[in-house]
C-alpha positions as CSV (number, residue, x, y, z in Angstrom):
1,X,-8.6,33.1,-27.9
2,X,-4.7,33.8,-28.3
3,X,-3.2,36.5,-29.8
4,X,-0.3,35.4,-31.9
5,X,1.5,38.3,-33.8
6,X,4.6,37.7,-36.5
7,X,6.8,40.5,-37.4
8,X,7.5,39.6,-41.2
9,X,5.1,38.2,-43.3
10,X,7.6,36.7,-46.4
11,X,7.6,33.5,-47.6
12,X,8.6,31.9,-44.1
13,X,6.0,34.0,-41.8
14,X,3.2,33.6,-44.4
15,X,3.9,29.8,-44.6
16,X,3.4,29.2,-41.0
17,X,0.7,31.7,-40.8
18,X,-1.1,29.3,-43.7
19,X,-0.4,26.3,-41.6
20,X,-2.2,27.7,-38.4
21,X,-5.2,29.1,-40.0
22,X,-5.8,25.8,-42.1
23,X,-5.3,23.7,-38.6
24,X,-7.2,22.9,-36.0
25,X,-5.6,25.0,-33.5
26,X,-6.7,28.0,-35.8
27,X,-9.9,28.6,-34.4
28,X,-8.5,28.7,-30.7
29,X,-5.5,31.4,-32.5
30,X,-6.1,35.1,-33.2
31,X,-3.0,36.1,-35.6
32,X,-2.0,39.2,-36.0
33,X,0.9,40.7,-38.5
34,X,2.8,43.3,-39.6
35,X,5.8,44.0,-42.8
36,X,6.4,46.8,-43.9
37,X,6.1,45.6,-47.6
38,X,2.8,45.7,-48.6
39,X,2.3,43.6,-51.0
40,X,3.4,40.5,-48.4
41,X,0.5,42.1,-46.2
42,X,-2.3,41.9,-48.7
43,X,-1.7,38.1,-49.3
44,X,-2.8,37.7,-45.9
45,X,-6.1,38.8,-46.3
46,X,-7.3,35.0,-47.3
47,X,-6.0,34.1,-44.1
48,X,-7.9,36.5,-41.7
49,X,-4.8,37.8,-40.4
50,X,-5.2,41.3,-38.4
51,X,-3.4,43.9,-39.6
52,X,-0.9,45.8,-37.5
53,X,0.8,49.2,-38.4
54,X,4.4,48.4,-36.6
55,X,6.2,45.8,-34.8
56,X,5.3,47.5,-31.5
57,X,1.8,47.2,-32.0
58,X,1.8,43.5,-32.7
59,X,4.3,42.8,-29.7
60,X,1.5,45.5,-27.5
61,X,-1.5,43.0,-28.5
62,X,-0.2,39.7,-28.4
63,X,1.2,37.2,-25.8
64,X,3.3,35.6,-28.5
65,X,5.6,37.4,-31.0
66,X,7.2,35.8,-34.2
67,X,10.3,37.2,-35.0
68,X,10.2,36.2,-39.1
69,X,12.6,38.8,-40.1
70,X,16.2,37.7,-41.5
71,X,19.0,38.0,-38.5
72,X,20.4,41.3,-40.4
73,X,17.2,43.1,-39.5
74,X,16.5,41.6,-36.2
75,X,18.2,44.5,-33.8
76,X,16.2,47.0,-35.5
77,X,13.0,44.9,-34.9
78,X,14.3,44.3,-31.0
79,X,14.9,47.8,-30.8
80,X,11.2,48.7,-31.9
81,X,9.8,45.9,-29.6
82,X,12.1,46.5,-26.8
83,X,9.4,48.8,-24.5
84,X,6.4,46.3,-25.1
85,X,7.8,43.3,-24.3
86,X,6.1,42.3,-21.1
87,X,7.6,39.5,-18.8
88,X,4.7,37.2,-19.9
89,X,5.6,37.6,-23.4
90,X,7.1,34.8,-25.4
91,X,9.2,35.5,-28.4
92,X,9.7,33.2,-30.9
93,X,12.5,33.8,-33.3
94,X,13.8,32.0,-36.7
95,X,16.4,33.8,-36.6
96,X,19.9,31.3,-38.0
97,X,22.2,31.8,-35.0
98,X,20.5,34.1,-32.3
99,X,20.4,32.6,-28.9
100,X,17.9,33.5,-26.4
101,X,20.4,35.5,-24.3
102,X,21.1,37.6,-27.3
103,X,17.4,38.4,-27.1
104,X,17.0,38.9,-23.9
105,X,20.0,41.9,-23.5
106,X,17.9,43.2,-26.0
107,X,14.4,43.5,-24.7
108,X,14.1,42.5,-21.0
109,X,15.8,40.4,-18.2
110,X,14.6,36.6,-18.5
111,X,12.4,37.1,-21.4
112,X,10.7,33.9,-22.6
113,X,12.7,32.8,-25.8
114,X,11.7,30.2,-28.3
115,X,14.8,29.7,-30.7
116,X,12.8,28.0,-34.1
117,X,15.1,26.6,-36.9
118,X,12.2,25.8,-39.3
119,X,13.1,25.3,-43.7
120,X,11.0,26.5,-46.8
121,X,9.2,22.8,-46.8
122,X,6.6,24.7,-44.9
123,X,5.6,26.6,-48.0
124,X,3.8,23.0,-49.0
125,X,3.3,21.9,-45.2
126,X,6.0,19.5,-45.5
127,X,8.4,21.5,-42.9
128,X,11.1,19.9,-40.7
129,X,11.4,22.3,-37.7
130,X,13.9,21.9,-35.1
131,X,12.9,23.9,-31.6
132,X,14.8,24.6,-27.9
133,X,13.5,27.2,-25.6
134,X,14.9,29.6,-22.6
135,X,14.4,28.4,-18.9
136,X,11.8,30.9,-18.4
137,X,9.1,29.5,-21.1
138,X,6.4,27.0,-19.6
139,X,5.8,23.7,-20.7
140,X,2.6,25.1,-22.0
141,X,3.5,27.8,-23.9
142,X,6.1,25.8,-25.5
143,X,3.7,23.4,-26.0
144,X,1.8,25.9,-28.2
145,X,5.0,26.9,-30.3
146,X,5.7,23.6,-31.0
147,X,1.9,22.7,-32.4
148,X,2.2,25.5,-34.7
149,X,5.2,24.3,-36.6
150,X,3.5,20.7,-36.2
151,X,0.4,22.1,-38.7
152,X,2.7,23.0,-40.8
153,X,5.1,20.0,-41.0
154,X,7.2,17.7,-38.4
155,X,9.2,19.5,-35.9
156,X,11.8,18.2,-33.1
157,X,13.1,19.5,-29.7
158,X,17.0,19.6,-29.2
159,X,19.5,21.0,-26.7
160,X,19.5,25.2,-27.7
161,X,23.3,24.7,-27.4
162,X,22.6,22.8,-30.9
163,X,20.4,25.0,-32.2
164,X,23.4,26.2,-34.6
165,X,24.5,22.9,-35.6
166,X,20.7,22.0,-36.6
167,X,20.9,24.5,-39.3
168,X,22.6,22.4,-42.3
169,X,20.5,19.1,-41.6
170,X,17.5,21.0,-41.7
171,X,17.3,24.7,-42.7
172,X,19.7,25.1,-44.9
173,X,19.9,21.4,-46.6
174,X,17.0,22.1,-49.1
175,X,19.2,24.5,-50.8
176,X,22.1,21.6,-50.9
177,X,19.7,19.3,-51.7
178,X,18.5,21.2,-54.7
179,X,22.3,21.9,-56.1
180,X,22.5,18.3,-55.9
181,X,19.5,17.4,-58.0
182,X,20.3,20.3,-60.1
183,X,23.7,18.2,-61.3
184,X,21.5,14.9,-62.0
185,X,19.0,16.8,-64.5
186,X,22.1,18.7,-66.2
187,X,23.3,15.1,-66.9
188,X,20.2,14.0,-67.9
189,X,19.8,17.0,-70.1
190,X,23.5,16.8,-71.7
191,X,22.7,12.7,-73.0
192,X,19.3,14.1,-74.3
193,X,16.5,13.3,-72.1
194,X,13.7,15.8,-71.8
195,X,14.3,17.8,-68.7
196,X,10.8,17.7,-67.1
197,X,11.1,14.0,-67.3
198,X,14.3,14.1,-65.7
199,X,12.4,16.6,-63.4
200,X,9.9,14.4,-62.0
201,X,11.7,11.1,-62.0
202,X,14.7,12.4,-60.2
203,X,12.0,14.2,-57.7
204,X,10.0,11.3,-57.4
205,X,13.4,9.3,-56.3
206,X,14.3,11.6,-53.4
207,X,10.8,11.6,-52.2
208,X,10.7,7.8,-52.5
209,X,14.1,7.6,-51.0
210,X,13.5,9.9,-47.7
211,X,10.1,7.7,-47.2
212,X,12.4,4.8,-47.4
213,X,15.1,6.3,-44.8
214,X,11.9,7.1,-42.2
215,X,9.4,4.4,-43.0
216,X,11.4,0.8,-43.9
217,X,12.9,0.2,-40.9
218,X,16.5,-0.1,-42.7
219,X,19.7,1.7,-42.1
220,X,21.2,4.0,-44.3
221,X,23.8,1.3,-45.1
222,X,21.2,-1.0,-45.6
223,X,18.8,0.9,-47.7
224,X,22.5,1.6,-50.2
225,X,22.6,-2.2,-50.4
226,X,19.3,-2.9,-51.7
227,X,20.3,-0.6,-54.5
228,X,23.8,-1.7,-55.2
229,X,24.4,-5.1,-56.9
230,X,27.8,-6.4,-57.1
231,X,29.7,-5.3,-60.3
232,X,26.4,-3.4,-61.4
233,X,26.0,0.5,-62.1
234,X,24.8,1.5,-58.7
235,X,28.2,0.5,-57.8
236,X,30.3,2.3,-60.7
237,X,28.5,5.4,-59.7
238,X,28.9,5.2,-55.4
239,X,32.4,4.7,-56.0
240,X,33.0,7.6,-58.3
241,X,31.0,9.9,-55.3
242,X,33.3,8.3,-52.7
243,X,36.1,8.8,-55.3
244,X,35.7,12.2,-55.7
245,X,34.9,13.0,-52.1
246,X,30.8,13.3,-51.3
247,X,31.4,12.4,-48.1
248,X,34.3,15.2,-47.0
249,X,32.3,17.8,-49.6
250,X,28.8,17.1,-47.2
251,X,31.3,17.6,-43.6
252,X,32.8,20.7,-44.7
253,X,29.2,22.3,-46.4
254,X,27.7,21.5,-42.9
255,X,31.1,23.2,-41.2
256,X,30.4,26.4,-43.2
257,X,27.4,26.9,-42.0
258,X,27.5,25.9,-38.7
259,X,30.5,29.0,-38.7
260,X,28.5,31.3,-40.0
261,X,25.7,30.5,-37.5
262,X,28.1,31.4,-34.9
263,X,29.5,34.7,-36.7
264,X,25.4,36.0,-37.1
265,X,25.2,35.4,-33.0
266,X,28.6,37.7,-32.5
């Protein structure tokens, strides 16, 4: 049995802590927690998760320690932690913008790092997690990290020097992608269509379109085309977007928060 201990249990812990014990690897994974808000520890209770009373204790009894805290409070967490981290432990942090270096001056020389950039999609075990590791963590107990996030979604492993970059095309995007359908269903609403029916037909489109992107086989440029017949509204519509500049909007929103990946890391 493993012993695999978070340190924050809010919407993101609890989310991959649902995914695990609903898996198959939960019966091979002992998970332990602790927050101090306790109303996020009593939800866990369905789950069988073992309570801890600190951050130290959950580091002290497991080999594998979720940091799921936001990147403001994670040098008061390493500070905590810092005395039971062992060499053999492996950290796994969510933290936007940490590296594993960061982590290491902070607990112990050559600690094992896993740098996770997973997004709230894991809430309905549709996540899209994006994961890079430190020299020092073993193909097999990276292998482990990445099959958690995997029962709780899709995940990918990229260079950690991208681990920043990753951030707007998967962490952050569901919050531009919501602003986005948020502007469709204000229209809607403003000519007088109901907004749950503007609700679930506009929803129903971006899920059809993102199986389209992965599943059809098309490009992107492609998969516009289908849409778009000549002199038709598809087209009066793409080229007020490009008009109006989508395209430069989408560069510098993924720019922003790239930069303030880098100015958490400082």
């Amino acid at each position: 049995m493993t012993n695999v201990g978070f340190i924050g249990a809010g919407n993101m812990g609890h989310a991959i802590m649902k995914g695990v014990a609903g898996s198959s690897i939960g019966s091979s994974i002992r998970l332990h927690a602790y927050d101090p808000y306790a109303p996020a520890m009593e939800r866990l209770s369905e789950l069988g998760v073992v309570s801890c009373m600190s951050g130290s204790e959950v580091t002290e009894k497991c080999g594998y320690v979720f940091l799921a805290v936001k990147p403001q409070q994670l040098d008061g967490v390493l500070a905590e932690i810092k005395d039971s981290v062992r060499p053999d432990t492996v950290i796994v942090s969510i933290c936007a913008g940490i590296t594993d270096e960061y982590i290491a001056q902070r607990t112990i020389s050559g600690a094992k790092v896993v740098m996770v950039m997973p997004n709230t999609p894991l809430l309905l075990g549709e996540g899209a997690t994006a994961l890079s590791r430190s020299e020092s963590v073993t193909d097999e107990e990276f292998g482990l990290v990445c099959s958690i996030f995997g029962s709780c979604g899709i995940y990918a492993v990229i260079p950690k020097d991208r681990m920043k970059e990753i951030i707007a095309i998967n962490g952050s995007s569901p919050a531009f992608i919501y602003l986005y359908a948020q502007s469709f269903i204000r229209y809607a609403v403003s000519v007088g269509i109901e907004e749950k029916v503007a609700v679930d037909l506009f929803a129903k489109s971006l899920i059809g379109s993102a199986k389209m992107i992965t599943d059809s086989g098309r490009t992107i440029d492609e998969l516009i085309s289908m849409v778009s017949s000549k002199g038709g509204t598809t087209i009066a519509g793409l080229e007020q977007l490009r008009a109006n500049g989508l395209d430069k909007a989408v560069e510098e929103c993924c720019k922003a928060c790239t930069k303030r990946a880098y100015e958490l890391a400082e």
